[in-house]
C-alpha positions in Angstrom: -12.5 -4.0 -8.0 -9.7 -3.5 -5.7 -7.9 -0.6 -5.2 -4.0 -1.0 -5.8 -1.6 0.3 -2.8 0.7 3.1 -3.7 3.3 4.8 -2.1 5.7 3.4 0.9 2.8 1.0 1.9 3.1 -0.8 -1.2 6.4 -2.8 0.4 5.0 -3.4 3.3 4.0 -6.7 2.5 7.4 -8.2 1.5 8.8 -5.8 4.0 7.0 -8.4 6.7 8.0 -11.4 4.7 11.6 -10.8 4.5 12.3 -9.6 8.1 9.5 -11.7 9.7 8.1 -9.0 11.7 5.0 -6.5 11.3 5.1 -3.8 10.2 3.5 -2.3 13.6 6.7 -3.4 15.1 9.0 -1.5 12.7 6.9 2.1 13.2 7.5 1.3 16.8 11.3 1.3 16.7 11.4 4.3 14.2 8.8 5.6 16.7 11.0 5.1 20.0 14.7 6.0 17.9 16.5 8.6 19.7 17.1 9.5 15.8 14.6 12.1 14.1 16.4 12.7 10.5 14.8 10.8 8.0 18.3 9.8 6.7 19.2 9.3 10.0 16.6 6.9 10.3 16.9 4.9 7.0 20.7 4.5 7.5 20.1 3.2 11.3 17.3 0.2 9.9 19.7 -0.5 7.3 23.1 -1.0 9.5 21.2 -2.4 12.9 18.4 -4.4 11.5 20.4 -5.7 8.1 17.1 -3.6 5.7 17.4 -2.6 2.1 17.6 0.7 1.2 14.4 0.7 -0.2 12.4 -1.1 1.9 14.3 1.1 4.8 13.1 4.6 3.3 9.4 3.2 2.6 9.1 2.7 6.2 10.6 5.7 7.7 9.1 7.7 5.2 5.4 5.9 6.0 6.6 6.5 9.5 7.2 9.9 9.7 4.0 10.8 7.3 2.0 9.5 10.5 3.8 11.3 12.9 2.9 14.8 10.9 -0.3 14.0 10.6 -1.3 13.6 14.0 
């Protein structure tokens, strides 16, 4: 049995069909943003890199989970 993905990850894989890049590449620009706020963040994805809302917010919020926890 396989375990179902939850949470932000759970986009990731039409997040990487849609825009054509992973999603390694995605947390690296959230990663190297001058931005820190995660609205910030979310509204900068949507307006420069043409993301939903949704798909936006799952990665900064995935992103910024990592960064804590490190």
């Amino acid at each position: 049995m396989t375990d179902t993905v939850k949470g932000p990850a759970s986009y990731f894989p039409s997040i990487e069909k849609k825009y054509g890049r992973p999603i390694s590449e995605w947390k690296e620009l959230i990663r190297t943003s001058p931005l820190s706020k995660h609205l910030e963040l979310v509204n900068w994805l949507k307006a420069e890199h043409g993301l939903g809302h949704g798909h936006a917010n799952a990665l900064v919020a995935h992103a910024l989970a990592e960064s804590r926890d490190q």
